[in-house]
C-alpha positions, 0 to 999 in steps of 0.5 A: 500500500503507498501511504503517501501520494503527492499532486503537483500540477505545475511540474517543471524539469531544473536545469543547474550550473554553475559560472565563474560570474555573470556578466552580459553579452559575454558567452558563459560556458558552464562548470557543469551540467545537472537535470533533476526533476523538479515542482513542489510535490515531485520534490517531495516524494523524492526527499521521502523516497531518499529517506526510505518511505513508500510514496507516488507522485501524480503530475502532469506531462506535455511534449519532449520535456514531459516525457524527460520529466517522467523518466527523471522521476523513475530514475529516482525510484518514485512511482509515477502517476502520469496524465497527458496535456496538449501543452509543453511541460515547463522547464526552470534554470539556475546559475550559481555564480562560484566568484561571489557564491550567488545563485540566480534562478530564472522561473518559466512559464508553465503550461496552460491546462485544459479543464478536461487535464487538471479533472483528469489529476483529480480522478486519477487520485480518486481512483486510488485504490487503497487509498494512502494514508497522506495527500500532499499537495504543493507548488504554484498552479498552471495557467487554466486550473481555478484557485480552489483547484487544492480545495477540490483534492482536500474534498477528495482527501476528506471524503476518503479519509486521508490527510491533505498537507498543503504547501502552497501560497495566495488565492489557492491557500486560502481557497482550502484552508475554507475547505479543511486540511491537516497540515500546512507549511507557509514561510514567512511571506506566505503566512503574511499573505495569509494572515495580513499580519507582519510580525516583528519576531519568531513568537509573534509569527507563532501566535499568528500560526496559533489563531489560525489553528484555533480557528480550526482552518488547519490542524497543524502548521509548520513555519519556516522562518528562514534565519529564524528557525522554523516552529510546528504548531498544533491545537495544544503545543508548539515545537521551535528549532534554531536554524542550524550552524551551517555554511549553505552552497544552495537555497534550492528545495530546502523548504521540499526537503523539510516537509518530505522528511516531516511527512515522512515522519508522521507516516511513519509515525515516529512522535511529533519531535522526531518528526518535526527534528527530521524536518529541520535536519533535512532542511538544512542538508539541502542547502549543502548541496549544488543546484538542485539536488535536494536532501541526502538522506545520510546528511539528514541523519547525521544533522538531526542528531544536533537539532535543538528542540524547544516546547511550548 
């Protein structure tokens, strides 16, 4: 039985490299070469499957990128859910410039999908059978897919008894957290986007995650705070974590990799610290490694050995 299915509708296939500096005009020849599969729950299943979960990726494919896109996600040992679309699957590059250690990530357009396309993702998941345990939704939504598109999927979860965890921003966020889901993870922008408030420090943004709980829009939320740590907030406690004192090479896919490794955990259902300790852990093995390459699994366990948890 697959526990765990992710829902990405706006796939893309990452290009990496790095440069010695950007400059205009000039022809930058690159240090080398990575293709990873790429979009928020398409990561996420592969941080899972690196840290040993049984996990299936639903996703959309169009043209010569798609059909890349798909067997990038095999070669990774994830299993596919696949649906056709008229439209040619995106592609994203990022350039990391090795003189001053910035990286420059260049997001294109994605697809535009069909009613009958993005109805087609939905009836795929409803036609699981078993039915997993976990829904994980996350990432932007393509051109054409209404904003309750994530509020239709937590319905369909809901319905059939699963957990709906929920990484998105804006219209689409809003739209189903009126719905009801279990778990969602916003940084700082999107819980400001969410709440309308900007508080000034890290006890401030967890009392904004805690109205909104106590609210019952959500049973729990995990805050990533960038160099504030991050916080997981449920109806009768709250969990922090310090960021971690490491050098990072990269900023792609740490926040997939905290909540792959977080989902991870409560499939498995080790205690919420542990879970919540591998999350941050995971979060932060992501930042040492180039492009977009995410968590190392060997990393991860190593690293959560030195997360500080604090409860409240």
């Amino acid at each position: 039985m697959t526990s765990i299915v992710t829902i990405t509708p706006n796939p893309a296939v990452d290009v990496s490299t790095a440069v010695e500096k950007i400059i205009p005009v000039y022809k930058l020849r690159g240090a080398w070469r990575r293709r990873d599969p790429g979009g928020g729950g398409i990561n996420v299943a592969r941080v899972i499957k690196r840290l040993g979960g049984d996990v299936s990726a639903i996703f959309p494919i169009g043209g010569s990128t798609g059909d890349s896109l798909r067997k990038l996600v095999e070669r990774e040992g994830v299993a596919s859910q696949t649906f056709a679309i008229s439209d040619e699957t995106r592609e994203d590059f990022f350039v990391g410039e090795t003189d001053t250690g910035q990286q420059y990530r260049f997001i294109l357009p994605g697809p535009e999908l069909l009613q009958s396309e993005w109805q087609c993702c939905l009836d795929l998941l409803s036609r699981n059978e078993p039915f997993p345990r976990f829904v994980v939704a996350s990432g932007s939504l393509p051109r054409g897919v209404p904003d309750d598109f994530y509020a239709r999927v937590a319905r369909v979860a809901k319905q059939r008894g699963a957990r709906m965890i929920l990484d998105t921003s804006g219209p689409a966020l809003a739209a189903a957290l009126a719905e009801g889901v279990y778990l969602i993870k916003p940084n700082l922008r999107e819980m400001h986007d969410l709440t309308g408030r900007e508080p000034s420090d890290a006890l401030e943004w967890e009392d904004a995650a805690k109205n909104l709980v106590r609210n019952g829009k959500v049973a729990m939320i995990s805050l990533t705070m960038g160099h504030l740590g991050a916080a997981l907030v449920t109806r009768d406690r709250t969990l922090r974590a310090p960021p971690l004192a490491i050098t990072p090479v990269s900023a792609v896919g740490a926040g997939d990799s905290f909540l792959g490794a977080l989902i991870h955990g409560l499939a498995s259902e080790i205690d919420l610290e542990a879970a919540f300790r591998l999350a941050v852990a995971a979060g932060a093995a992501a930042l040492l490694n180039p492009g977009t390459e995410l968590c190392r699994a060997d990393d991860v366990r190593r690293l959560a050995e030195a997360v500080i948890l604090k409860s409240a």
